[in-house]
Structure formats: C-alpha cells, structure tokens
N, C-alpha and C positions, 0 to 999 in steps of 0.2 A: 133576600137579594143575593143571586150567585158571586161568590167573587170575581169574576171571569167577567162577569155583566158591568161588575161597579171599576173594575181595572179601566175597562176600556173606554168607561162612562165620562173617568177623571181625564184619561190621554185626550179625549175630544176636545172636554172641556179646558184643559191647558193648550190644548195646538188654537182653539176659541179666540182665550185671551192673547196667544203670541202672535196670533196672525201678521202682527204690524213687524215681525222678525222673521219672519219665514220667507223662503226664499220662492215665488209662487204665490204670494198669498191669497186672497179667498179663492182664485182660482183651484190651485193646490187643495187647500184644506177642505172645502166644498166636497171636494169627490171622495173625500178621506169621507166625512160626515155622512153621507149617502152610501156609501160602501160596508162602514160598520154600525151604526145604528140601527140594532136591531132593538125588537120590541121589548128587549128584557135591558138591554142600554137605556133607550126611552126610561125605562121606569126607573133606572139607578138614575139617569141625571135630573129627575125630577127632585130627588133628596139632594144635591148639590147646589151650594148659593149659585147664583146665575143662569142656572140648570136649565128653567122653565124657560127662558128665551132663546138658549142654544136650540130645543127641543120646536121653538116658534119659528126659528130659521130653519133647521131641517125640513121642516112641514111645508115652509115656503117653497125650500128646494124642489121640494118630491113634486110639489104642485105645480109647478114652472111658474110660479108668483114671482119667485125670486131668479134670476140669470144663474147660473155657474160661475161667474166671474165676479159677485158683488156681492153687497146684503143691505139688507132695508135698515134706514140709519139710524130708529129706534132701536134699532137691536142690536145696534156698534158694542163691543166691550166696551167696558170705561166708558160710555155716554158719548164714545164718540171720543173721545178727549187725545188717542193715541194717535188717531188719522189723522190728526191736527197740529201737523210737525212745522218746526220754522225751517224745513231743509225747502218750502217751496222759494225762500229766498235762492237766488242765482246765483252762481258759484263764478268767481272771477277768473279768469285763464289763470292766471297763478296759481289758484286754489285748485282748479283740474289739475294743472301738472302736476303739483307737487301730491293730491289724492292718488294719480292714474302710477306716480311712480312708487309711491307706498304700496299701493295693493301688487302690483306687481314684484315686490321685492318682499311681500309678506312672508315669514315662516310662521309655521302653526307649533309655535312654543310660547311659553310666557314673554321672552324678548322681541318676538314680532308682535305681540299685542301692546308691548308697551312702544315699541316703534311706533306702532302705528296711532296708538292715543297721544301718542309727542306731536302727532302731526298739528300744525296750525290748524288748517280745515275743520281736523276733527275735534281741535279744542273749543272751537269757537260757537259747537254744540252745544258743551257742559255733559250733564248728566245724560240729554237727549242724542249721542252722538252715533251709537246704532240704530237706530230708528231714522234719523235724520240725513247720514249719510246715504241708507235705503232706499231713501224718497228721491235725496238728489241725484241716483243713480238709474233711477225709472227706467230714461231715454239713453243707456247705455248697459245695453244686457251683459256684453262681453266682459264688462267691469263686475256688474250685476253677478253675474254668476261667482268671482270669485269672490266677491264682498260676503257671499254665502260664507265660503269657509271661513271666513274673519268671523264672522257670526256664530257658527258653531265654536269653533276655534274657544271664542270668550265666553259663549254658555257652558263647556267643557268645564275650564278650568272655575267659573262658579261653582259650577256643582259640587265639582273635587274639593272645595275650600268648605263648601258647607257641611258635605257626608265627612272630612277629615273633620270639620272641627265637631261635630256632632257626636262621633265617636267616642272623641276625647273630653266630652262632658258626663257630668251624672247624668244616667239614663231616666225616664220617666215616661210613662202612659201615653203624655201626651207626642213628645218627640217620635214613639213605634208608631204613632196612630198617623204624622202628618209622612214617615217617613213609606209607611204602607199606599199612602196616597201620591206621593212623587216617584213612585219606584220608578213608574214605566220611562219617567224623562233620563234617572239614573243608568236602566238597560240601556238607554237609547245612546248617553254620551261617554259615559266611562270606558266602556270597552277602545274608545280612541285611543287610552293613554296604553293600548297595548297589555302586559301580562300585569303589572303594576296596576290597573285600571280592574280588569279582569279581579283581581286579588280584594282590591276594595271593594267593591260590589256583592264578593260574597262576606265578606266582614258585614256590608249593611243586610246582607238577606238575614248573616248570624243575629243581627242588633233586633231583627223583627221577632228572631224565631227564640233567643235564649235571654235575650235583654244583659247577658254580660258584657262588661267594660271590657274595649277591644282598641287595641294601638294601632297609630296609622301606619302610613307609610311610607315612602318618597314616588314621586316620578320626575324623569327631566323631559318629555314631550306627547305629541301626541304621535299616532300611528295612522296616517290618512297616504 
C-alpha cells in the first residue's frame, strides 16, 4: 500500500465520520470523495474499520444511485446515530437572540469558545452542542457560515491539547502508529495557531520520524 494512497484513504475516511460538523456536509464531502478516490485509495480504505462502506457510498456516488447531496442511510457513520440530533427541537426567540449575538461577537481564541459554551442555548445541548447547534442553524446560512469558524475554532484547540499532551507522554509504538494516521486533520488545523502552530506540527512530524521526548509549547490564538 503506497503511503500517499493510505494518507488520503484515512482524511476520507475522517471527513466520513465528521460530516455531521462540516460546514457543507455531504454535499461538500461527496465531491471530496469523487474527486480523490482513486483506485489505489479504494484499496487502502478497504483495510480501514468502516472502510468497506465509505467505498459502498462512493460506488453509489459514481453510479448516480446515490444524489450528491445525501447518502443512503445504511451507510450513515455511527448507524445513523449522529444525524439524530435533539437540535430538531425549536429554538425559542430568546434562544435565537442570545445564539445570533454570540456568534456574532465570537473570537477565535480559547475565551470566545468558552463565551460561547456559557451560552444557555448551547448548554442546554450537553455534550451534543456542535452538532446540535448545526442542525438548528440549517435554515439560517448567514449564521451557518460563521458557526463554521466556531467549529473549526474548537477542532483546533482539540487537537493542540491532544499533539501537546501526547508529546509530553512516554512515547510508544502505538501513539507514532495513531499519530501517522491523524496527521492530515493536524496539517489541516494547527497551522491556524500561526508560527507556534507551524512549530508544533514539526515536533509531531519529529515524534513520527525520531520517537524522541519533545516539550511543548505555548499559543494565545488562532490566525484566521
């Protein structure tokens, strides 16, 4: 299996599973799917859990079984389970305002993310509160679109909490092996945090490449 083939195999297969956070979703991700699976991807994602149904929707695609905008609901990630948010519950004019003036006063730093999870609205989610917010934003794109950067915004600083704290563990086998496999969502989001971002990214390319213990770093935002 080329690496190049099994890279691009796993980025499918993660944009797959997050469709339900993506900003576009199967719309977006649909044309992603068609565009880079080629026949040497097919065969990486055939070795990957899930793999065999990513590869059953693509087929769908190609064969206009399936629309560009949808997928056949046997073959939902998660059984289905993520599409099945409680944001189809209705949001009361209170809950709009006080939503529509959060996103609009958002900063993309740790303190606009915790503004915004202070929100009632958002608390009243739990756990399911980007996902759920997404849903109740359907029928208002102009929200929609900026709710994106909220979304990226808190996939960012995940990642930075998990390549920082990963750094700062004993290394092992198994840590290079999942950290080779997320890489591409790492290129995809660290570089936000600007030269500090940039900086940790090559620490983790060093974590893949020399397996030496490497210190983190600091950042105070992102760069968007």
């Amino acid at each position: 299996m080329k690496a190049k083939a099994s890279t691009v195999a796993q980025k499918l297969l993660n944009l797959y599973r997050q469709e339900h956070v993506i900003f576009g979703g199967w719309s977006a991700v649909n044309q992603v799917f068609i565009d880079e699976a080629d026949a040497d991807v097919i065969r990486a994602l055939r070795e990957l859990p899930t793999g065999k149904n990513l590869i059953r929707h693509i087929e769908n695609l190609r064969s206009g079984k399936t629309p560009m905008n949808t997928i056949e609901r046997e073959l939902l990630p998660y059984g289905g389970m993520m599409a099945e948010t409680i944001a189809t519950v209705p949001l009361t004019a209170d809950e709009w305002t006080e939503l529509e003036s959060g996103i609009n006063s958002f900063t993309t730093d740790q303190d606009g993310l915790n503004e915004i999870q202070q929100l009632n609205v958002v608390k009243k989610f739990g756990d399911q509160w980007l996902v759920a917010i997404r849903a109740a934003l359907s029928e208002r794109p102009d929200l929609l679109e900026k709710w994106s950067v909220i979304n990226k915004t808190y996939r960012a600083y995940y990642l930075w909490k998990v390549a920082s704290d990963m750094l700062n563990q004993p290394l092992s086998e198994r840590a290079r092996a999942q950290l080779q496999v997320d890489m591409p969502e790492y290129e995809t989001y660290l570089p936000m945090f600007g030269a500090a971002g940039t900086e940790l990214l090559e620490k983790l390319r060093s974590f893949i490449s020399t397996m030496k213990p490497i210190d983190d770093t600091e950042n105070d935002g992102l760069d968007f």
